[in-house]
N, C-alpha and C positions, 0 to 999 in steps of 0.2 A: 807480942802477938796481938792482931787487932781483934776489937771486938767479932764475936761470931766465931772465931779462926779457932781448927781442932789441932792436936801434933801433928797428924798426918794429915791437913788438911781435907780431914771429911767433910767439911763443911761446903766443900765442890764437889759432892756427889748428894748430898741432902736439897732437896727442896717434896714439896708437893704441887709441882708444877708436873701433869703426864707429859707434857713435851719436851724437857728437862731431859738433855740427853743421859744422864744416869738412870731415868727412870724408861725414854724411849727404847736405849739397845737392849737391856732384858728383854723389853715387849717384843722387839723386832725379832733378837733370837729366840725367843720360843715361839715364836707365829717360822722362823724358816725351818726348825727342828718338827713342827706338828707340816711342816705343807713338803717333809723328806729334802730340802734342800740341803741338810747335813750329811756326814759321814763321818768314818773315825770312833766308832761308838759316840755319836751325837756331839763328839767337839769338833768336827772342822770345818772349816768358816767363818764367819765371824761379820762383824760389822761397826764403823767408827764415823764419829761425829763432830765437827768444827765448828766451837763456837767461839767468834772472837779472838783471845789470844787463849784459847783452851783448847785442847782432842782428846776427847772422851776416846777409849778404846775398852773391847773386850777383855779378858781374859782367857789366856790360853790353858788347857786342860780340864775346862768344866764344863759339863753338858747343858748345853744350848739352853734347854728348858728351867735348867736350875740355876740363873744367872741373876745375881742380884746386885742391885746398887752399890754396893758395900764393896763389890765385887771388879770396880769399875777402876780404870787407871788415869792417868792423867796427865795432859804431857802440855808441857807450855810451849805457845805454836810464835814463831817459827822454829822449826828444833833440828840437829842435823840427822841425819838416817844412820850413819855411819859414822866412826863403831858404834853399836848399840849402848854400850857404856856411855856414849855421848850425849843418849838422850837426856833432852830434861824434863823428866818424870817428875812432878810435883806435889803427884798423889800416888803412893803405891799400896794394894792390896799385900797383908800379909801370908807368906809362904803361897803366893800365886805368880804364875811369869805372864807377862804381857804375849798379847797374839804377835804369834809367830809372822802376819800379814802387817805388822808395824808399817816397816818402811813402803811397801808397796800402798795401803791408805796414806800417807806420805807423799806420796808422787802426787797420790791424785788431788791431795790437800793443794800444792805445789801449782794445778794447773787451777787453782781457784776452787774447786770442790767443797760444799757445807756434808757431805755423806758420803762416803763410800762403802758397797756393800760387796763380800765376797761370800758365795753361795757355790755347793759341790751338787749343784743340777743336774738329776742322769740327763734332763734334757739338755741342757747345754754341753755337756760329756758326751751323747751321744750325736748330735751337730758338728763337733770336731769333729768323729772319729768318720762322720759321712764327707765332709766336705774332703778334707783326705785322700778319703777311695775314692772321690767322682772328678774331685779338681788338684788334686797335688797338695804339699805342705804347704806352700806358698799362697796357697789362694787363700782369701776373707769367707765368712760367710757374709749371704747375698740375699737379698729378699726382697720382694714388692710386689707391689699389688695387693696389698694385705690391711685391713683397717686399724688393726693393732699397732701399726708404725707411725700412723697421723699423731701421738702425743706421745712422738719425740722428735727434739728438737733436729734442725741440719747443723747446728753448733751454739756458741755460747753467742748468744743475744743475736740468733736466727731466727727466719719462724720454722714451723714443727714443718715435717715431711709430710706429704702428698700421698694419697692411694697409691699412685702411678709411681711415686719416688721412687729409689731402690736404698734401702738402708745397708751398709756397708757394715761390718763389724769384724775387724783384725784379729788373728789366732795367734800365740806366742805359742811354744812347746815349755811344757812341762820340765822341772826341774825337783833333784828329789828332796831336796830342801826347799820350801818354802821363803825365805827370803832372798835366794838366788834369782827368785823368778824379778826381782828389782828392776835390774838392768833391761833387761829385753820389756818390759810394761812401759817405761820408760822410751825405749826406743819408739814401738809403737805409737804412745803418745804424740813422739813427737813428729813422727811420718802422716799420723793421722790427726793432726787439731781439733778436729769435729767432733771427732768419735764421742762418746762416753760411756765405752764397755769393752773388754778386750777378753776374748775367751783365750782358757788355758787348756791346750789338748790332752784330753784323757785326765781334765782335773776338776775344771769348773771354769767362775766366769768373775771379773770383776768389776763392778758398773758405778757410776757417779752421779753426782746431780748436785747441784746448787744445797740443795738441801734435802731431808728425807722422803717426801712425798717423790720429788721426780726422780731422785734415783731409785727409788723402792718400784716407781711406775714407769 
């Protein structure tokens, strides 16, 4: 064992770095748990972070606000999605399972992404459930005109959109198992290369970014 190194390799969730993704996704979920971006009695959704050959992940059945480092998983990147026994988890919390939204941060690791965050937004819950009634399954949500869309990007190494732009954003339907939803995020993905958010009707939303700041913004 090299200097530093714990049995369970806690020594990859310890620093006193706050940007130190073991210390940043605690912050992150309890800022999405105080701002009602969860559901589930305050476990669902979650949030995960790529650093290097590491992916910090949540943990699945703990309430958002009560999430500590300690608490964090670990998975050596590139890893495969499937079966889940495949992964290579190289830090695990004990008597805790990893989020259920594994493989889907996964994907998005996959299209180059430093965060991805999955959040149960009425408002984004409620944006399916309009586009819907007014456009069909089939249509995106659509938007412009709006100055909140200027700082995001048109794609990975675009520049950001325009007032006037229209931001596009693809809806998958919901599935009652959460890793199910894999496939079709995936699909999406790759109909839409630009994109970096894909809502789940009647569930929530999952959005990316090079790193925390712009997926979080």
């Amino acid at each position: 064992m090299a200097e530093g190194e714990t049995p369970n390799n806690d020594h990859l969730i310890q620093s006193q770095d706050p940007n130190h993704p073991a210390n940043l996704i605690p912050e992150l979920c309890k800022r999405f748990y105080q701002w009602g971006w969860v559901t589930a009695k305050g476990t669902g959704g979650g949030t995960s972070i790529r650093l290097n050959e590491h992916v910090f992940i949540a943990p699945s059945g703990v309430q958002k606000e009560l999430i500590k480092a300690e608490n964090i998983f670990v998975l050596s990147y590139p890893t495969p999605k499937y079966p889940p026994e495949a992964r290579k988890y190289i830090r695990k919390p004990l008597a805790l399972k990893p989020s259920a939204c594994t493989p889907l941060f996964l994907a998005a690791f996959d299209q180059g992404a430093g965060c991805c965050i999955h959040t149960h937004s009425q408002w984004a819950v409620l944006v399916t459930l309009l586009v819907e009634k007014l456009h069909g399954k089939n249509a995106y949500f659509e938007i412009s005109n709006i100055e909140q869309i200027k700082g995001i990007p048109r794609g990975k190494g675009k520049r950001m959109l325009g007032f006037h732009d229209a931001l596009k954003v693809p809806i998958i339907e919901n599935t009652p198992h959460e890793e199910d939803l894999t496939g079709s995020l995936e699909d999406a993905m790759t109909k839409n290369p630009d994109t970096y958010a894909v809502l789940v009707r009647r569930h929530g939303i999952y959005v990316w970014g090079d790193d925390v700041a712009k997926a979080k913004t």
